[in-house]
MITOR-165271 format. One record per residue (C-alpha): x, z, y. Coordinates in steps of 0.1 Angstrom, whole numbers, padded with zeros to 4 digits, always signed. Layout:
XZY ...
// end
This chain:
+1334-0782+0572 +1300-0791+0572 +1272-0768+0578 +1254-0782+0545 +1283-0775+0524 +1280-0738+0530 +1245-0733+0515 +1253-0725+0478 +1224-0744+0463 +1234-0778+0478 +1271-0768+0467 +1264-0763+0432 +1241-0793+0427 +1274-0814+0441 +1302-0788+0418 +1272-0801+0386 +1276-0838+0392 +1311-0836+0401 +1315-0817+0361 +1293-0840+0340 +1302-0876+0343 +1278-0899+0323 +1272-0868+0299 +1310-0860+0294 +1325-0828+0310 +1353-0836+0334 +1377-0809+0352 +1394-0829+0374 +1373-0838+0404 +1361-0801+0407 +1399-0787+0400 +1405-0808+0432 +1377-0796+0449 +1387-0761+0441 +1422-0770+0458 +1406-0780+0493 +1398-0745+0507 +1388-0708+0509 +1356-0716+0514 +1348-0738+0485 +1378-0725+0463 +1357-0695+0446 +1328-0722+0436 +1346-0744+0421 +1364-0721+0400 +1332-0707+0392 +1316-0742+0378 +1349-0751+0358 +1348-0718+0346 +1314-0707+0335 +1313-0731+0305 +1342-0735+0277 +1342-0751+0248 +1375-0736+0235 +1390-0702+0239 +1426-0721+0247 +1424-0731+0282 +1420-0692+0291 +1448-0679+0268 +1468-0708+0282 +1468-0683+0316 +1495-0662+0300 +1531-0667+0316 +1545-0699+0300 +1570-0684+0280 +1546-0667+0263 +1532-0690+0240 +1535-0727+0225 +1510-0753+0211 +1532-0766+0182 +1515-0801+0176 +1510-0815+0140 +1536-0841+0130 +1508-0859+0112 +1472-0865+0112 +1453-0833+0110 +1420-0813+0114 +1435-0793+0141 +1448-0801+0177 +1472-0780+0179 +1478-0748+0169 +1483-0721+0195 +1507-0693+0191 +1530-0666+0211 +1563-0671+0215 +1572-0632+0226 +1543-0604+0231 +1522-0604+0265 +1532-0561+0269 +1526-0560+0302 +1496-0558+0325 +1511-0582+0351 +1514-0609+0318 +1473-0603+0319 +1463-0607+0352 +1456-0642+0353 +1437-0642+0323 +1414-0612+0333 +1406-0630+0365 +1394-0663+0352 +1381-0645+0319 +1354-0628+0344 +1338-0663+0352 +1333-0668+0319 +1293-0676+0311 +1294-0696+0280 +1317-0698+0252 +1317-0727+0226 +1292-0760+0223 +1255-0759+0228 +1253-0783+0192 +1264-0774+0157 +1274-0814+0151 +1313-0817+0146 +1308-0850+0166 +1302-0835+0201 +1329-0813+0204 +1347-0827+0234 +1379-0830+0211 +1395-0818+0180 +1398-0779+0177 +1428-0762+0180 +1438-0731+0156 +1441-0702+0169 +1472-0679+0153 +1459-0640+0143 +1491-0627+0162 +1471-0638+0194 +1441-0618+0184 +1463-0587+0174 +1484-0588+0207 +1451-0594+0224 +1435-0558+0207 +1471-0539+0214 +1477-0546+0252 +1445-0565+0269 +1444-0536+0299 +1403-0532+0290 +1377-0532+0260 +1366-0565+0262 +1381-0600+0267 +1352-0614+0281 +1326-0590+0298 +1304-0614+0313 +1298-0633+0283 +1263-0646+0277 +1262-0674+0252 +1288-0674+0222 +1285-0704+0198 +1309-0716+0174 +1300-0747+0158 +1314-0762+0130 +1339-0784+0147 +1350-0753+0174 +1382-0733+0179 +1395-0722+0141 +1403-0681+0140 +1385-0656+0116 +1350-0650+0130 +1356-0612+0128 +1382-0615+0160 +1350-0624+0179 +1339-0586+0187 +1371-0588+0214 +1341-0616+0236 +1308-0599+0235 +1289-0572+0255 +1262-0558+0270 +1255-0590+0289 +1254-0610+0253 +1222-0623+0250 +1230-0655+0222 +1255-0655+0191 +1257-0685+0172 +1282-0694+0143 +1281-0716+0117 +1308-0720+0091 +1293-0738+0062 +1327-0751+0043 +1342-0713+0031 +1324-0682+0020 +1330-0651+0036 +1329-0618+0020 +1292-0604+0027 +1313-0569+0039 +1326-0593+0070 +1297-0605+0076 +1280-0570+0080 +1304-0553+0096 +1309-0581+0127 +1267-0577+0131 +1269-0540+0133 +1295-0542+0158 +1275-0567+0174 +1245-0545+0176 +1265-0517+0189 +1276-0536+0217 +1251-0562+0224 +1218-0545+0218 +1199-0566+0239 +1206-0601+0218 +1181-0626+0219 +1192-0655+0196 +1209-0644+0167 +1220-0676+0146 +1246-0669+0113 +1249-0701+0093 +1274-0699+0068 +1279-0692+0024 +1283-0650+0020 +1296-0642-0013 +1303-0611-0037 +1330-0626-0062 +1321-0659-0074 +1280-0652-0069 +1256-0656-0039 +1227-0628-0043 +1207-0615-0021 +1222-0590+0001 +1194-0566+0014 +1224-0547+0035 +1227-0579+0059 +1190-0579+0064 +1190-0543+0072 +1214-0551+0100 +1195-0581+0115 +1166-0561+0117 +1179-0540+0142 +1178-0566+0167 +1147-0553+0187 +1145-0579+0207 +1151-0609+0195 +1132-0643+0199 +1154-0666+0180 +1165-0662+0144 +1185-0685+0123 +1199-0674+0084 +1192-0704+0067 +1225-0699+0046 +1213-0664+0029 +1185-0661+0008 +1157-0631+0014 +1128-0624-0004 +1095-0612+0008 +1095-0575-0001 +1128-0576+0023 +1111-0598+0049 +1085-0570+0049 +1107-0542+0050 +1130-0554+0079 +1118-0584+0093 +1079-0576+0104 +1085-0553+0132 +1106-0579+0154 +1076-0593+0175 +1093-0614+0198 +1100-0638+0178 +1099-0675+0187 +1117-0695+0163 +1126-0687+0128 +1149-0705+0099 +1155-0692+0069 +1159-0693+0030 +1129-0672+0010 +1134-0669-0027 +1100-0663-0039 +1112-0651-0073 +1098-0612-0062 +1069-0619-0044 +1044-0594-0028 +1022-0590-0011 +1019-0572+0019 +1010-0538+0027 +0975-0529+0025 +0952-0533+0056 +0985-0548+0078 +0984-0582+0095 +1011-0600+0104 +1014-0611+0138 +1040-0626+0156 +1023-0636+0188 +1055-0656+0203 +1062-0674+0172 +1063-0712+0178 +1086-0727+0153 +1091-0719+0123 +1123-0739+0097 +1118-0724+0061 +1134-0735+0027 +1112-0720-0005 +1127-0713-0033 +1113-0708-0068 +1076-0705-0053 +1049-0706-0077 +1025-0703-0048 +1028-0707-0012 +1002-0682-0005 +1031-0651+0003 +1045-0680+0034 +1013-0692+0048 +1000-0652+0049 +1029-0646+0072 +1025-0674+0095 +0990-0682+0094 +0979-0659+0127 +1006-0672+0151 +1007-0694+0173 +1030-0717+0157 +1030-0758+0166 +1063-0766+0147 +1068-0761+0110 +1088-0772+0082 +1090-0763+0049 +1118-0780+0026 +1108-0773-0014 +1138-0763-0038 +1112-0767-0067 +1084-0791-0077 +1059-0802-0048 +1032-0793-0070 +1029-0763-0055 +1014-0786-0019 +0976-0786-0031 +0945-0789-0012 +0941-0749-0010 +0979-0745+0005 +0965-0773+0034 +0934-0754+0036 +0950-0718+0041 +0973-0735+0074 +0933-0739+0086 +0937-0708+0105 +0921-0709+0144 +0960-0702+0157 +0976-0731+0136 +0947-0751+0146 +0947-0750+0181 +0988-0752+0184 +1003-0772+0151 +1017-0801+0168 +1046-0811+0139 +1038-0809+0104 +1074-0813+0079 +1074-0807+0042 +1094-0821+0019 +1115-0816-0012 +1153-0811-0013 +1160-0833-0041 +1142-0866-0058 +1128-0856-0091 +1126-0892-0109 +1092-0896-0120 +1063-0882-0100 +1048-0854-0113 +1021-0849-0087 +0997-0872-0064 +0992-0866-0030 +0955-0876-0030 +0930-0876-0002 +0916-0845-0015 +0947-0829-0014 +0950-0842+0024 +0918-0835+0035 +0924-0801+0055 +0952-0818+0072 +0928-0842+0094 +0913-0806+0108 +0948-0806+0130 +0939-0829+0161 +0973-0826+0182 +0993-0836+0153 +1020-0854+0169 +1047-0855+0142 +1040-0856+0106 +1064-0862+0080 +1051-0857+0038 +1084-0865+0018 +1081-0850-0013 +1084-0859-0053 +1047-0867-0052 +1030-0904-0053 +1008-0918-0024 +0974-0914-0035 +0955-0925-0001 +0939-0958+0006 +0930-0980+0034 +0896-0956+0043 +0918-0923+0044 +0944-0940+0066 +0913-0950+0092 +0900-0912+0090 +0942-0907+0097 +0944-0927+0126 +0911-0919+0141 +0919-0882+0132 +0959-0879+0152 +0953-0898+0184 +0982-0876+0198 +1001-0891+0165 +1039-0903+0175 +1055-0901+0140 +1039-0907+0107 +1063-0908+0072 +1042-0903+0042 +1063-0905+0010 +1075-0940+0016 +1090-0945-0018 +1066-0943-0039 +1065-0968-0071 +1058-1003-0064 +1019-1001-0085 +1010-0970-0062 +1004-0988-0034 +0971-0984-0025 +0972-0989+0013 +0973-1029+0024 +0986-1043+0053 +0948-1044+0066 +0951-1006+0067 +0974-1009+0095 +0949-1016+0120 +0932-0983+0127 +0971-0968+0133 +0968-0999+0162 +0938-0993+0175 +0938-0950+0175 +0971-0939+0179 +0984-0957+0207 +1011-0936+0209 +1026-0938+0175 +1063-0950+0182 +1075-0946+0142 +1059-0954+0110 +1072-0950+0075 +1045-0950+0042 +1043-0975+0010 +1020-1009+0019 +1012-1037-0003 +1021-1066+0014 +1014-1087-0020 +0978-1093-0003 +0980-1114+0023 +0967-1100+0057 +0933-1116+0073 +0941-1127+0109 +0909-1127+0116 +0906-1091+0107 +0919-1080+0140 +0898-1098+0165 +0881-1061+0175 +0913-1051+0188 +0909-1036+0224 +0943-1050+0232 +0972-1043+0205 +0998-1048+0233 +0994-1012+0243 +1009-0998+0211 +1041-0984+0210 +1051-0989+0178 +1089-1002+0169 +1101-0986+0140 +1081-0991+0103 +1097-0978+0069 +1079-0996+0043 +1100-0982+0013 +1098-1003-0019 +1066-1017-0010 +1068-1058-0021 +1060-1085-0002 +1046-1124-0008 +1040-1141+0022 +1070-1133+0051 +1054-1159+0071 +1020-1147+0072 +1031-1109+0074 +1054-1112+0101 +1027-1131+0123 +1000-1100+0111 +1025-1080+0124 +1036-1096+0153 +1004-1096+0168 +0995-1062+0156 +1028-1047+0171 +1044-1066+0194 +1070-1043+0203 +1081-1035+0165 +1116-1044+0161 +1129-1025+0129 +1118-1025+0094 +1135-1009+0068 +1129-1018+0031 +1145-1005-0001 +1143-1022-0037 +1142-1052-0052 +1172-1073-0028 +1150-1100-0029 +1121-1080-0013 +1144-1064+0010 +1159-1102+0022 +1117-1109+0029 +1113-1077+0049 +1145-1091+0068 +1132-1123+0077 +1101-1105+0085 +1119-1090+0117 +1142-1119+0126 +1104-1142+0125 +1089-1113+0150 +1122-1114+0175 +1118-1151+0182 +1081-1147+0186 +1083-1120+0212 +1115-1144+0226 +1090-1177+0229 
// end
C-alpha cells in the first residue's frame, strides 16, 4: 500500500469524496473500500458509519431471522415497516449491532424539509423499542451520539423511544413533528430525561403542537425544563407559545445563547425586574413570532444590547404596532454595529390597509449601514417616494435583498421607474428586488446618462407586485440598460398587466442575446 494512504487526513479526504457524490450520499464505493484490507477496513467503516439518516440500517445487524421489512402492497407514506420476527434474547443476537452502533456520530438529516430525506421513511414497530429496553446488554443504544435530528420526513416511532440514543456526548437534539399533537406530559418528561443524561446540550430544537385536551395553553412546566439547559447556544420552540413573565423567569440566565426562535404571546406583558439588563452577549439571530402585542417595547428591551445581525419578527396581529419609535428603539449601538438582516412581516393579509409605512416611519432604519437583507411585508401600504428610495440606496451599499410590501394597491405607488436608478448606481451588490413601481410614467432615457457603468450591477430578480405598466417597449429598454443582467420579473394583477411585465423580460433576453 502506499505510504500516503496511511496518513489519516489524506484517507478521510478520499473515504469524503468517495460518500458524497454530486451532493447525494453513496455507500457503495466506500463499503468496497472497506472490503480491501486491515488497514483501511476500520476507516471506512468509520465514514459509512458516523452519519445515518435512519435508525434501520443498524437494527438491520440483528441475525436475519430476527426481523422482516413487510413492504406496503400499495402506495404509502412509509417504506417499509420494520418489525421482529422472534425476540433478540441473547447477547450474541447484539453483538453486531453494539459494534457498529459505537461509530455512530450523527443520527437523522441536517434539514427539516421532507424533500431531502434520501428516501421515504420507514416505520419503526414499538416491539423493537421494547425488545431493545429489555435485552440491549448496556444503557444506551448509542453512546457516542452527538447530533440527533428527526425531521419531518425521518424514521416514524414515538419520539419518547429516543432516550434509548442519547448521552453524555449529546451535544444537539432536534425534532420536529408538526402534523400530531403530543400530550405536553411527553413532551416534558423526554426533556427531563434529556437533561439528566445530556447535560451538556448545546442546540436544543422541539418543533411540534403540545396539547392538554382539545386546547394549546401555555405550559410554564416545559419552560421550566428548557431552562435547565445551562449551556445552550441554540434554541428553537417556535411551536409553543411563552410569555414574557416566563421568558424572565427561565429563560434570562441562559447566556450562551446564539440563536433563538420562538412564539411570545404578549397578552401578560412585563416588564423586567428593576435595575436588570438583559444581555445576551453571543446572541446573533434571533426568529420571533409576536402574538397579541400592543407594543413591541417588552421584545426590543430584550434584544436591544446584543449583538444580534439577524432578526425576524412575523406579526400575528395588525402591523400597526411597526411605528417610527419601535424602528427607533432597534437604534441601539450593538444592533447598529451588527444588524445585517432586517425581516418583519405579518402572518396573514388583512384586506384593506390599515397603516402606511411612511418615510417617517422608516427613518431610523437608514441608521443601519450593513443592511444586507431587508424584507418589510406587512398589511401596511408603501408610503415612500423616489427621494426616500435615493436616501435607501445611498444608505445600504452592502444591500443584496430589498422586498418592501410589493403589493400594495395600484394608486399607492408613489415610487416611478426613475426611482430605480439610485438602487443602480449605490448598491452594486443588490441581486433581488421586490417593491410597488409605477411604470404608467414612462421612464426618461436620458435620465441615466450619470451612470458610472450600470453593467456592474448584479441585479436579476425584480418583484413588482400589482404595480401597472404602459409602455412594455420603453420599460424593458429603461430596464435593459439599467440592469443588464435582470432576467425575472414577477407581476400579480390585472392578466393584462401581468402579459406586459412578460413581454418586458422576453424584450430584455433578446437584447442581452443581440
Amino acid at each position: 500500500m502506499h505510504f500516503c494512504l496511511q496518513l489519516p487526513e489524506i484517507l478521510d479526504v478520499i473515504l469524503e469524496y468517495a460518500l458524497y457524490e454530486n451532493g447525494r450520499r453513496r455507500t457503495d464505493a466506500v463499503a468496497a473500500i472497506a472490503s480491501t484490507c486491515r488497514t483501511l477496513s476500520y476507516p471506512a467503516l468509520v465514514a459509512l458509519w458516523k452519519e445515518q439518516t435512519s435508525l434501520v440500517p443498524l437494527l438491520k445487524c440483528l441475525p436475519p431471522d430476527a426481523w422482516t421489512i413487510e413492504r406496503p402492497s400499495t402506495y404509502n407514506t412509509f417504506k417499509g415497516i420494520f418489525k421482529l420476527l422472534r425476540v433478540p434474547n441473547k447477547d450474541s443476537d447484539w453483538d453486531r449491532v453494539l459494534h457498529y452502533a459505537n461509530l455512530i456520530r450523527s443520527l437523522g438529516s441536517e434539514s427539516t424539509s421532507p424533500s431531502s430525506s434520501f428516501s421515504r421513511p420507514f416505520h419503526v414497530k414499538d416491539d423493537v423499542f421494547s425488545a431493545l429496553r429489555l435485552y440491549l446488554p448496556r444503557a444506551l443504544l448509542l453512546p457516542n451520539l452527538k447530533y440527533f435530528n428527526r425531521p419531518i420526513g425521518g424514521d416514524d416511532y414515538d419520539y419518547i423511544h429516543t432516550s434509548l440514543f442519547y448521552g453524555p456526548n449529546l451535544v444537539s437534539f432536534q425534532w420536529t413533528r408538526v402534523f400530531q399533537p403530543v400530550p405536553i406530559g411527553d413532551t416534558v418528561e423526554l426533556l427531563e430525561c434529556l437533561e439528566r443524561q445530556s447535560s451538556n446540550l448545546q442546540t436544543l430544537a422541539v418543533q411540534h403542537f403540545t396539547r392538554i385536551g382539545n386546547n394549546r395553553p401555555i405550559f410554564p412546566q416545559f419552560w421550566k425544563v428548557v431552562g435547565s439547559f445551562k449551556h445552550l447556544q441554540h434554541l428553537s420552540c417556535p411551536t409553543n407559545s411563552i410569555t414574557f413573565p416566563l421568558f424572565n423567569l427561565y429563560l434570562l440566565h441562559l447566556r450562551n445563547l446564539q440563536s433563538l426562535d420562538l412564539l411570545l404571546d404578549g397578552t401578560s406583558p412585563l416588564p423586567l425586574p428593576t435595575g436588570s439588563t438583559v444581555v445576551f452577549p453571543f446572541l446573533a439571530k434571533v426568529h420571533v413570532r409576536l402574538m397579541d402585542m400592543d407594543s413591541l417595547d417588552p421584545f426590543t428591551s430584550l434584544i436591544s444590547s446584543s449583538p444580534i445581525s439577524d432578526l425576524k419578527i412575523v406579526l400575528d396581529n395588525s402591523s400597526s404596532v411597526i411605528t417610527e419609535e419601535f424602528f427607533s428603539s432597534l437604534q441601539s449601538p450593538s444592533l447598529l454595529a451588527h444588524m445585517e438582516n432586517l425581516v418583519i412581516m405579518s402572518s396573514i393579509r388583512a384586506g384593506p390597509h390599515s397603516s402606511i409605512l411612511s418615510c417617517d416611519i422608516l427613518q431610523p432604519l437608514l441608521a443601519f449601514k450593513n443592511m444586507r437583507i431587508l424584507a418589510l411585508l406587512l398589511d401596511c401600504a408603501s408610503g415612500i417616494d423616489n427621494s426616500f428610495v435615493k436616501e435607501m440606496a445611498f444608505s445600504w451599499t452592502k444591500l443584496e435583498s430589498l422586498l418592501f410590501s410589493p403589493y400594495s394597491k395600484l394608486d399607492e405607488c408613489k415610487v416611478t421607474l426613475a426611482g430605480l436608478i439610485p438602487f443602480a448606481e449605490g448598491c452594486k451588490r443588490l441581486t433581488s428586488l421586490a417593491m410597488p413601481i409605477d411604470g404608467r410614467i414612462s421612464p426618461d432615457v436620458d435620465e441615466m446618462q450619470d451612470l458610472l457603468g450600470p453593467s456592474a450591477n448584479m441585479l436579476v430578480s425584480l418583484d413588482v407586485g400589482f404595480s401597472p405598466i404602459q409602455d412594455p417597449i420603453a420599460v424593458a429598454h429603461f430596464l435593459s440598460r439599467l440592469f443588464p443582467n435582470l432576467i425575472r420579473i414577477h407581476a400579480e394583477g390585472e392578466r393584462t398587466h401581468v402579459e406586459q411585465w412578460k413581454s418586458v423580460v422576453r424584450m430584455n433576453t433578446v437584447s442581452r442575446v443581440l
